[in-house]
Structures are given as C-alpha cells and as structure tokens.
C-alpha positions in Angstrom: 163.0 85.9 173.8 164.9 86.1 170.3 162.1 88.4 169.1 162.1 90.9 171.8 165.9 91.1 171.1 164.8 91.6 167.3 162.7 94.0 168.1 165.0 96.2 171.1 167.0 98.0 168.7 163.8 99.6 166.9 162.5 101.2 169.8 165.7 102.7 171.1 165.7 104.4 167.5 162.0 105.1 168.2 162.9 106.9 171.6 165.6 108.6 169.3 163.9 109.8 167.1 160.8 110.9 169.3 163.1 113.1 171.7 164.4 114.8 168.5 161.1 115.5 166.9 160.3 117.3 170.4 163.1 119.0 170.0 162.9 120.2 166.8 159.7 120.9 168.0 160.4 123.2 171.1 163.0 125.2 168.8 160.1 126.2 166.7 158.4 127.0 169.1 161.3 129.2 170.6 162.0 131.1 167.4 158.3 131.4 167.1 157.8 133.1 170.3 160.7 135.2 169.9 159.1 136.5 166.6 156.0 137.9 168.4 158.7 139.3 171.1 160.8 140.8 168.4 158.3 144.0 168.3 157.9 144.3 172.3 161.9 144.0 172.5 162.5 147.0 170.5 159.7 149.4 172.0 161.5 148.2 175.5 164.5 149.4 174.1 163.4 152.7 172.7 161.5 153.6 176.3 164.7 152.2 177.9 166.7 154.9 175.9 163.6 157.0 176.8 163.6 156.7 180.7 167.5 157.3 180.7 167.2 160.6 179.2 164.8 162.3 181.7 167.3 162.3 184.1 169.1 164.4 182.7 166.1 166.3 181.6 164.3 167.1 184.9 167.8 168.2 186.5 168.1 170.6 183.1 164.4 171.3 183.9 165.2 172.1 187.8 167.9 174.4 187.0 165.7 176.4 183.9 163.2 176.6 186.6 165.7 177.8 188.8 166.6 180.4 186.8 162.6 181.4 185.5 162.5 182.0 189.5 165.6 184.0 189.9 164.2 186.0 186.7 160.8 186.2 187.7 162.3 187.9 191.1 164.4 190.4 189.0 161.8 191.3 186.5 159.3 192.0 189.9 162.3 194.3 191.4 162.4 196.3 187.9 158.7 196.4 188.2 158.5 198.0 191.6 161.5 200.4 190.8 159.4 201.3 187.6 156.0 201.7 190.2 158.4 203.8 191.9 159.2 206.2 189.1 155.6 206.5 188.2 154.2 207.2 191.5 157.4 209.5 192.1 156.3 211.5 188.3 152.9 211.2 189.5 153.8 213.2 192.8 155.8 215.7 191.0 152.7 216.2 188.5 149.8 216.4 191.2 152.4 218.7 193.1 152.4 221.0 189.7 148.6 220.6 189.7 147.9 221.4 193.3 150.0 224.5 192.7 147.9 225.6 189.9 144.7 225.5 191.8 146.2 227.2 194.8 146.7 229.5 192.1 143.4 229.9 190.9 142.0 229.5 194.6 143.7 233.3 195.0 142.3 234.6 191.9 139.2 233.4 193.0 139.5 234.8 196.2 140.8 237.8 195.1 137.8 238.6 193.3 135.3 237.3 195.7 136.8 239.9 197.8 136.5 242.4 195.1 132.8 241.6 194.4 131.9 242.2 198.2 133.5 245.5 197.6 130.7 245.8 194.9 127.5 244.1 196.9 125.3 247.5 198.2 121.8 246.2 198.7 120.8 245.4 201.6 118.8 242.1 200.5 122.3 240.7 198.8 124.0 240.9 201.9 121.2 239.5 204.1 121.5 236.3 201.5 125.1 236.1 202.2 124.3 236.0 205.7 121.8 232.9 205.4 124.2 231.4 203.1 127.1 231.3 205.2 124.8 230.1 208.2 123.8 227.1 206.1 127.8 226.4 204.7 128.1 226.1 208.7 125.5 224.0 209.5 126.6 221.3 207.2 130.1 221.7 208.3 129.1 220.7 211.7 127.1 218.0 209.9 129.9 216.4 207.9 132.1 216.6 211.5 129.4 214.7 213.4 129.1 212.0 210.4 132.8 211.2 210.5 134.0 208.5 212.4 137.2 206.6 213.7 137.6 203.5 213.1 140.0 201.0 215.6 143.4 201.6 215.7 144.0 204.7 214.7 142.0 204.5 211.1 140.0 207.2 210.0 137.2 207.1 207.8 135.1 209.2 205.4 137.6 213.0 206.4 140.1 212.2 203.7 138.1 211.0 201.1 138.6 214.2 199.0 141.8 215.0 200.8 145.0 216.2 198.5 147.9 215.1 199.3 150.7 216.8 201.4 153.7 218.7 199.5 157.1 218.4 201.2 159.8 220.9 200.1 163.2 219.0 200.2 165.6 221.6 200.3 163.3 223.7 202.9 163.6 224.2 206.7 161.2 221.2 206.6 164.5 218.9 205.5 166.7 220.4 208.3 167.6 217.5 210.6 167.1 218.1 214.4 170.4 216.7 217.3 167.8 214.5 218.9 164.7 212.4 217.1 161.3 214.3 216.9 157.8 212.5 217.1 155.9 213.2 214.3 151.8 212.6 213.8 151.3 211.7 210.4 147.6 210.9 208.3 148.4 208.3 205.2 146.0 206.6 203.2 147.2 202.9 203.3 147.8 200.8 200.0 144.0 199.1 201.1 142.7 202.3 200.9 142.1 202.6 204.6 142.8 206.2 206.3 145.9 205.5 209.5 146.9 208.4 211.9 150.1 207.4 213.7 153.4 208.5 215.3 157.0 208.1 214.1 160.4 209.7 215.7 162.7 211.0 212.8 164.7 213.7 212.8 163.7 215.8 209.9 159.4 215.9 208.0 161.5 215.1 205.3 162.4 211.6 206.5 159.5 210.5 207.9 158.0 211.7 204.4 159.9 209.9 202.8 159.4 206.5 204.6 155.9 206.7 204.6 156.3 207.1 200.9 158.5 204.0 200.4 155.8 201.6 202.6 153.2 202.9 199.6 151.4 204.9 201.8 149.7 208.6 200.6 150.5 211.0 203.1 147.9 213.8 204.1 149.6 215.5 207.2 152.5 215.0 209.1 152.9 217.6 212.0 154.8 217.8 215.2 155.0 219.8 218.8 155.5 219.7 222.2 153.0 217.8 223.4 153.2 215.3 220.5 156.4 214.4 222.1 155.4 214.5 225.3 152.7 211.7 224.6 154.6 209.8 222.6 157.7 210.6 223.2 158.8 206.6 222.9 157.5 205.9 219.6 161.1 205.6 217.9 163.1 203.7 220.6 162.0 200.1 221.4 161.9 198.9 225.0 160.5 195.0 224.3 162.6 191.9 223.5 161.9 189.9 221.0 160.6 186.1 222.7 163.4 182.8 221.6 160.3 181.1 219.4 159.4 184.9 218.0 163.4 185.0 217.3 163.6 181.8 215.4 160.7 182.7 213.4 162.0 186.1 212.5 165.8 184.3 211.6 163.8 181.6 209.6 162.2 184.1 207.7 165.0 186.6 206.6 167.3 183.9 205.7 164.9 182.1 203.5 163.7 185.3 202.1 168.2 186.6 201.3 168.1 183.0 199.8 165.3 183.5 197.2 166.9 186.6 196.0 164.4 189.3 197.9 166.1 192.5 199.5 166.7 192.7 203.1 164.6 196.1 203.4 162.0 194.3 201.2 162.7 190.9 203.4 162.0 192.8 206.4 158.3 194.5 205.2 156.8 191.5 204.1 157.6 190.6 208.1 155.9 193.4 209.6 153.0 191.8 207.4 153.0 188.8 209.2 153.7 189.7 212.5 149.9 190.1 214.8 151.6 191.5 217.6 151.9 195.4 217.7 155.2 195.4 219.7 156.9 193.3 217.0 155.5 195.4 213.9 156.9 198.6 215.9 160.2 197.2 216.0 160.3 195.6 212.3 158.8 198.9 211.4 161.4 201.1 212.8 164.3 198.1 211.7 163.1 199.0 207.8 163.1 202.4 208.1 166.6 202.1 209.4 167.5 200.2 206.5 166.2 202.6 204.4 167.9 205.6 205.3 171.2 204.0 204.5 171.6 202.0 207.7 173.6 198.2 208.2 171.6 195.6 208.9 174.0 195.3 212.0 173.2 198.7 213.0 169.7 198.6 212.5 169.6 195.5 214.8 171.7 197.5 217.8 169.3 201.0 217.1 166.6 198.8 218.3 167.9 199.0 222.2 167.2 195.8 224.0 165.0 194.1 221.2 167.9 191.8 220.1 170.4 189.9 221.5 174.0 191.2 221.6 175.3 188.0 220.1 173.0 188.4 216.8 174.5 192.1 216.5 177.9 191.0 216.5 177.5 187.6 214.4 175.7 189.5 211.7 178.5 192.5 211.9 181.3 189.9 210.6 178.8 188.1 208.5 178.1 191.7 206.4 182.0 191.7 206.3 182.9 187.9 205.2 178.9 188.0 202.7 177.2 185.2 204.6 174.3 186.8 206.5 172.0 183.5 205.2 174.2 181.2 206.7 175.1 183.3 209.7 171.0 183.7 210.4 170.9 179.9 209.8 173.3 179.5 212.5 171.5 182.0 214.8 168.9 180.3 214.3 169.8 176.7 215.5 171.6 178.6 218.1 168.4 179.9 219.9 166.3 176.6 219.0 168.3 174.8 221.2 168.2 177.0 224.1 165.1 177.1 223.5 164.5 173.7 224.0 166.4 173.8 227.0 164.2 176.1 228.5 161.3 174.7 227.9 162.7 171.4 229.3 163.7 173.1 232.4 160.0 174.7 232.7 158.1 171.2 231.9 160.2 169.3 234.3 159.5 171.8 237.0 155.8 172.4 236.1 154.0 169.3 237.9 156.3 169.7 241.3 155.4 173.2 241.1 152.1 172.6 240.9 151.9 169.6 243.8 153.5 172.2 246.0 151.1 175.0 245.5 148.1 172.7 246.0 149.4 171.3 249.6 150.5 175.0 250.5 146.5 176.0 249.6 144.9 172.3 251.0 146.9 173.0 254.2 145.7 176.4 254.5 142.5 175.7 253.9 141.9 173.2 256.6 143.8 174.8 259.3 140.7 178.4 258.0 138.3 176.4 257.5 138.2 172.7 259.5 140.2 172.9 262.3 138.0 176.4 263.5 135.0 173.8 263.6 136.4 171.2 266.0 137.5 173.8 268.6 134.3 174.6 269.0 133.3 170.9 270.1 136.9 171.0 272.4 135.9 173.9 274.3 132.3 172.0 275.1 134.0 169.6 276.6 134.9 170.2 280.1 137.2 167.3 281.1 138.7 166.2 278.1 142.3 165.2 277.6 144.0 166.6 274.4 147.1 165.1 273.1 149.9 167.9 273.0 150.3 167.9 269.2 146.4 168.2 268.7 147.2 172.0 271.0 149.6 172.5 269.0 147.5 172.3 265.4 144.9 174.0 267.1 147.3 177.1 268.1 148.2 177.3 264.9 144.9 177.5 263.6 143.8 180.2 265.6 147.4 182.0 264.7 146.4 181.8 260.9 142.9 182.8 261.4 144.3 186.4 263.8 147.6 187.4 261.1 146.9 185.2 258.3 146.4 188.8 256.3 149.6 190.1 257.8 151.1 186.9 257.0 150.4 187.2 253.2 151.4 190.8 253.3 154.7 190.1 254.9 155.1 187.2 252.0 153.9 189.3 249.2 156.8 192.5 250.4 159.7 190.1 251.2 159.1 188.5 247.3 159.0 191.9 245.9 162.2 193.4 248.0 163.9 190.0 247.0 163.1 190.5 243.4 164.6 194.0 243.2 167.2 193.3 245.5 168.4 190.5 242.7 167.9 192.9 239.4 169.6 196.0 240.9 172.0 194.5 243.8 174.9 192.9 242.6 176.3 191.5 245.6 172.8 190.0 246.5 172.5 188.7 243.3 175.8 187.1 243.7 175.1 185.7 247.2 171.7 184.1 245.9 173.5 182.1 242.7 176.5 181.1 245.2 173.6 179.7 247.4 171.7 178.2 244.3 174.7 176.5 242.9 175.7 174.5 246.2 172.9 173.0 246.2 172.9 168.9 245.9 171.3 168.6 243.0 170.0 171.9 242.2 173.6 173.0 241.7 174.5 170.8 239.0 171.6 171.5 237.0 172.7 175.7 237.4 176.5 174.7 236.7 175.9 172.1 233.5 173.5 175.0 232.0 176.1 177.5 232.3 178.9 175.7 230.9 175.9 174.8 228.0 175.5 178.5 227.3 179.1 179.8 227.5 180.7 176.6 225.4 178.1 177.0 222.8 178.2 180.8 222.3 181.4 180.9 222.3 182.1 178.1 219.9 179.3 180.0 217.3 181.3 183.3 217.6 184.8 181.7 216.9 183.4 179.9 214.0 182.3 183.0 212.5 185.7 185.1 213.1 184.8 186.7 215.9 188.1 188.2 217.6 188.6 186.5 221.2 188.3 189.5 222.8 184.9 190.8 221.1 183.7 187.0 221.9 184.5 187.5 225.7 182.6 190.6 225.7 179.3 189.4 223.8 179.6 186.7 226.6 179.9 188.7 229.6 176.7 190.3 227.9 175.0 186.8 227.6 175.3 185.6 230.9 173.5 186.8 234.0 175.4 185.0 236.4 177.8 187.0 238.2 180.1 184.2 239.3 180.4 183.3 235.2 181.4 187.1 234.5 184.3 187.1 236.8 185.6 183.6 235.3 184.9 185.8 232.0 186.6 188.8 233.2 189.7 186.7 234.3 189.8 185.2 230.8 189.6 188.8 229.5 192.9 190.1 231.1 194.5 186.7 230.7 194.4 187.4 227.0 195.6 190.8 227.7 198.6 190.0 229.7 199.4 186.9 226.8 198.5 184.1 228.6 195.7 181.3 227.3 192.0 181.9 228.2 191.9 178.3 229.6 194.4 179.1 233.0 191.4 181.5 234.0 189.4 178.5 234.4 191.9 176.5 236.1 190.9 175.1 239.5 187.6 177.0 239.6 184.4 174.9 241.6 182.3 176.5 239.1 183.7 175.1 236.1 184.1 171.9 235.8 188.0 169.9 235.9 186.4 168.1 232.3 185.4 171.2 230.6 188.8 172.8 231.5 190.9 169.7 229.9 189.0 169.7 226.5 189.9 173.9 226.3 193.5 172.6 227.4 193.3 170.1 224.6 191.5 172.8 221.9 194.4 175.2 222.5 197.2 172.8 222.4 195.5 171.4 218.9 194.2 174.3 217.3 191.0 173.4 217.3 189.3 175.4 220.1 186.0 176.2 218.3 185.4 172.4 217.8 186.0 171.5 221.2 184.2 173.9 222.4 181.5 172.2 220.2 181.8 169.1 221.9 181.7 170.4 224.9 178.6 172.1 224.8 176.5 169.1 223.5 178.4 166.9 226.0 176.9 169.3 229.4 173.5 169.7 227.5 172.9 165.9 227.8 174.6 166.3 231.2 171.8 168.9 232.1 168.7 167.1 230.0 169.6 164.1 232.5 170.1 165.8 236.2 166.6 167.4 235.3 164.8 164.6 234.5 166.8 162.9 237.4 165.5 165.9 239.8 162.0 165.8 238.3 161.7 161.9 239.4 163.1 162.9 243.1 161.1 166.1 243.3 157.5 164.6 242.2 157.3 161.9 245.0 159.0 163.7 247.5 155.5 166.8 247.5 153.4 164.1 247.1 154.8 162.2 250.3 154.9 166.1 251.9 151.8 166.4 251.1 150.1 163.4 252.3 152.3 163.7 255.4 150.7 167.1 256.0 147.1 166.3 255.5 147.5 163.0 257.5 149.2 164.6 260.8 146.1 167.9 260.7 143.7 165.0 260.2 144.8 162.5 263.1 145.9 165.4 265.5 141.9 166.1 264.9 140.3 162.7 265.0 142.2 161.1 267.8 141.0 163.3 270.6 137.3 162.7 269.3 137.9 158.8 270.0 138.7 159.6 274.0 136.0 161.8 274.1 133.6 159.1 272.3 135.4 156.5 275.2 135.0 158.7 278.0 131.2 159.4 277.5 130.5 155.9 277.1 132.5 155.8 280.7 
C-alpha cells in the first residue's frame, strides 16, 4: 500500500508528460502540413482573384460583341450601298456600250444595204436567197428548242439577251391617274429567267423596283389586254391568317432590333414565305416602302390584308419611335386570340363530329335497313304492327322518294342563310340576338366579346391612341352588330362630353362587372389598366363556359345518338317477335 502511494505521483507526471509530447507532436504535424499547403493556398488565391475577374470580362466581352454585330451590320449596309453604285456605273456603262453598237448595227446596215445596191449577178442573189432560207430555218429551230420552265421562268431565250434601257426623263417616266399592269422579263440574282406582272404607275417605277430586288431586266411592256388579264396584280384581296400574322410581327421586330432596314426586313420575308398569296403582298408592301411610302401606309395600300388595328398602332408607333415594341405588342395581341380560337374550334370539334356521324348512321339505316324489312311486312298478311314501327317505316319510304329534294332544299336554305348574314344587316342582327340568348351558348358569345373589345381597346390606349380613333378601330374589329351600337353610343357620348362608360350602363349585353371596373378606371385614371384586367378576367370566364359546354355537349350526342339507333332498331325487331309468336300459333 505505501509503495503504490510512492509510486502515484510518478505516473501522473508520466500521463503529463505523455499528453504533452503528443501535443508537441500534433503541432508539428500541423505546421508541417500547413508547409505542403502553403503552395496550394496561394495558387487558390491567384485563380480566386482569377475567377472574379471574368465576370467582369465576359460582360465587357458581351458588349464588344455587341458592338462587332452592330458593326458588322453597318459595314454590310455600306457594302450593298457600294454594290449599288457599281451595278448603277455598270448600267450607265453597258447603256454607253449598247448605244455604241446600235451605232455600228446602222453603219452596218447601212452598208449592207448599199452592197445590195452593188450585187448584179444572178448566182450572188440566188445565194442570198438560200442563205436567208437557212437563217430561217434555224430561227424556227432555236424557237422550238426553247422552253418554259414552271412559274413563269424562262429558259435558254435570254441567254444572250441585253438588257433594257429606260430613259428617266422620257414619256416612259410619266406617271399615269390610275395603276398600270406591266409584264416584265428579269433575270433573277440565281440566274434564272422570270416573266411576271406588276401594277405601277409609270415603266419607270416598276424599272426601278425590279432593279432594287437585284433583278436584270429584259422587257417590261404594257396594253390593254395586259390589264385586262391581270388587271389585280397590284391590289391584294387575301388576309393574312392569325399564326401567318404572328410570324410576320415576330419577324420584323426581331429583324428592326438587330439593326436591319424595314425595306430590307421586309425582302428577306418574301424569302421565306412558300405561299404565293403572301409573297404578293410582301412584295407589293416593299415596293411601297421603296417609293418613299410609311410603313403605316404601306400596311393600309394593301386593302384587306391587315388588320385595321395594326395600321393604326403602327401609325402612332412611327410617331412616338417604337415600331419593335409596338409589333411586339401586336404580336402578343393576336397570339392570344389566337389561342382563343383555337380553343373554341377544339372544344367544339368532337361534338361536331358525334353529330355528323348520327345525322349519316341515321340516314343510312332508314336508305338502306329499314327498305329491307318492309319487304318481309308486306309478306305478311295478318300481322300486327305497333304504331311507332308505321311510323319509322313512313319515314323510310319518305327519305327514299325526296331524300334528293331534301338535300337540295338543305344545301339552298345554308347558302341563302350565309349571304343573308354577310350582306343583310338586320338578319345578321336577328341571328347574334338569337345566338346570344341562348343558355349557355350566350355566355360563351357575350364573355368573347367583352374579351376582344377590353383587350383592343386597352392595347390602343396604351399606345396613345386618341379615344375617338380607338372607338373607330373597334367598330372595325368587331362583327357583331349589337357590340357596334354599344360602340356607336360610346362614340357620341364622347362627343356630347359625357364618359364612354354611361353608354354601357344597363345594357344585357355587357355585363353589370365589366361596366363597374370602366366606372372605377375613369374615376382613377387608370382606364387602360382596367381595361387590362378586365379582359384577362372574361378570357378565363370564356376558357371555362367552353370547357363547361364541351362536357355537357359530348354526352348529350352520344345519348342522342344511341337514343336514335336504339328506337329505328326496336321499332324494327319488335314486330318480328309477334310475327315469330304468331307462326308458332
């Protein structure tokens, strides 16, 4: 016992000393470690300082790229001007040099003529004869070896061809009341041969224009009969389609945006564009803007090809200098009705279809079936025959006598309705009154209106459009003529000083919510907005009662239909069980 209390306090200074020795030991080790990490902690530090700076390198990058683009762009436009020059000095000089061997074409004429004054012999002229004869024959040959190509490209005539001199300050610059179609021959930058028609009113113009799109001109000529064939070459009489539209707003923006002229913007479209209609109309839309045109006015020139709302939101947009964002706008604008549409059209698709099918199933069996089982009633002598099986089978046999008469009658009642609602006004009124009391159907009519009117209206006040401009656009919009009276009550409102919202007051066609937030838009200012709101507010109100109709509709044909079938079928089969009953009898 006394030596292990001898002994204790050696090993408490042996524990001591053995937990300082380790930690002498893990210090070492620390500093040793952070000797090998000295090295690694300054290269970390160095790409640390590294990684920082490309941040602001890559946005210095972004913008010198930005402005290589921008550059790149601008040294392109002084390239084409320069092409421009060139190919106008080369004109000049091939005009100098066609002149010059018209020239010597008369001297050589001249003394062709003079040397047959000279020929006496018999045996020269009879070889003049034979050569003329053979200059002929291959003319007719060279006429038979040319061909045209499709749509409207020649090939192989104009291969030698010199190109056409215009005299600018001749009668062939004079500028007619009324547009002229002209047939002109131009050799395309391809190298392809085109023979087409333009309206202009002067050679000069359509000279000229054919000369900006690159093209070498050959002939351009015009006459009666030119213009009596195609007369309708200059005006444009089809509309641009919503997803055409959008593409074509897409397109010009982007193009404004990068810096590429609006004449320029509007070629490279033509380009793209498959559809001949379209290229017509983008055609005669550059040529516009080439002859010192607005873009505005080019737009209305082109008749019934764009909407009256684009016309007027890019009139004030080439007044305030934001056509980009003004054709964004446009844009988002005719992507949502758009969509609306083509939610309208898918959710009445499939009951469209269910219909059609019972119409032709029911049609078909009361040709085709029924006809058959007569025959086996009118074998048997004595049978009994329910009243409603008579009554399928006279309607049979009234389909199979008039059935063509019927369709006829179907086919002219469709057609007199259809011009009755595009060129009668009270009809067309009577119809939409009718549609828009409708249960359900109504809503649907009433909720896309408001959609429409809100929403263009709203765009055109945001873009400082005057009220009264904005209520005629409007009243162009629309094709309901219940909607153009509200609009033409708002018109002389705001002529006689009073607010454009008391023209809406207590109407069943606009709805008591709608009316409020105008209330609340005038009162605050703010009309444009709440206009906004509105709109988006009645477009989910519409997207809903269609998808609400499309449930109802959908079960209600198929129930129709099955009702249908199942009355022709047992109006059929029950009278064959009596019969089977009475000849077991």
């Amino acid at each position: 016992m006394g030596f292990k209390v001898l002994l204790s306090p050696f090993v408490y200074v042996y524990h001591g000393l053995l937990a300082i020795l380790i930690a002498i030991g893990s210090f070492i080790r620390y500093v040793f470690l952070g000797i090998l990490a000295f090295p690694t902690m300054i290269v970390r530090l160095f790409v640390r300082d590294k990684s920082k700076t490309p941040k602001v390198t890559i946005e210095a990058k972004k913008t010198e790229n930005s402005y290589k683009k921008t550059d790149i762009l601008l040294a392109e436009h002084e390239r084409e001007k320069e092409k421009k020059a060139k190919q106008e000095e080369k004109i000049r000089q091939k005009n100098q040099e066609i002149q010059e061997k018209k020239a010597q074409r008369r001297l050589n004429d001249y003394i062709q003529d003079s040397s047959k004054l000279e020929d006496k012999t018999a045996s020269e002229k009879i070889d003049k004869v034979g050569n003329k004869v053979l200059s002929f024959s291959d003319k007719i040959k060279n006429l038979l070896n040319t061909k045209i190509g499709d749509g409207g490209q020649v090939k192989d005539k104009y291969q030698d061809a010199e190109e056409m001199i215009v005299n600018f300050e001749g009668p062939e610059a004079e500028k007619t009341k009324d547009k002229l179609t002209y047939e002109y021959i131009v050799r395309a930058p391809e190298g392809n041969v085109i023979k087409g028609y333009w309206a202009a009113y002067s050679l000069v113009e359509v000279h000229s224009f054919l000369k900006s799109q690159g093209y070498k001109v050959y002939s351009i000529r015009t006459n009666k009969w030119i213009n009596i064939m195609y007369g309708n070459v200059g005006g444009s009489h089809d509309k641009f389609k919503n997803h055409d539209l959008i593409f074509f707003l897409a397109q010009v923006s982007t193009y404004l945006k990068v810096g590429i002229p609006l004449a320029d913007a509007i070629r490279i479209l033509t380009k793209q564009f498959k559809n001949k209609k379209y290229k017509r109309i983008l055609t005669q839309l550059n040529y516009d803007l080439t002859t010192g045109k607005s873009f505005s006015e080019a737009l209305a020139n082109q008749e019934n090809a764009f909407p009256s709302i684009l016309i007027n939101m890019v009139k004030t947009a080439e007044m305030t200098g934001e056509l980009p964002e003004t054709l964004d706008d446009m844009e988002e604008y005719f992507t949502e009705i758009e969509e609306t549409r083509k939610a309208m059209v898918t959710a009445m698709m499939y009951p469209a279809i269910i219909f059609v099918i019972a119409i032709g199933v029911g049609t078909f069996i009361m040709l085709y079936v029924v006809p058959k089982f007569i025959e086996i009633y009118n074998t048997m002598e004595n049978a009994e025959i329910p009243g409603i099986t008579l009554a399928v089978l006279a309607l049979s046999n009234f389909l199979q006598k008039y059935i063509i008469y019927i369709g006829l009658a179907i086919v002219i009642i469709l057609i007199l309705c259809i011009y009755l609602y595009k060129n009668v006004q009270s009809f067309r009124k009577t119809v939409q009154w009718a549609l828009m009391h409708l249960p359900v159907f109504g809503d649907v009519i009433i909720y896309k209106e408001v959609t429409t009117f809100t929403k263009t209206f709203s765009s055109l006040l945001s873009h400082n459009v005057f009220i009264t401009d904005s209520m005629e656009i409007l009243n162009k919009v629309t094709n309901n003529e219940i909607y153009k009276e509200l609009i033409y009550d708002a018109i002389n409102n705001i002529a006689q000083g009073r607010s454009i919202s008391s023209a809406f007051k207590d109407q069943w066609a606009f709805p008591v919510p709608a009316y409020e937030m105008i209330v609340t838009g005038e009162r605050t200012g703010q009309l444009p907005e709440m206009m906004h709101k509105i709109s988006l507010y009645y477009q989910d109100l519409h997207k809903n009662s269609v998808t609400r109709i499309k449930t109802f509709v959908e079960p209600a044909l198929i129930i129709m239909l099955t009702a249908m079938v199942g009355v022709i079928v047992l109006s059929i089969v029950v009278p064959m069980f009596s019969m089977y009953s009475q000849i077991q009898a």
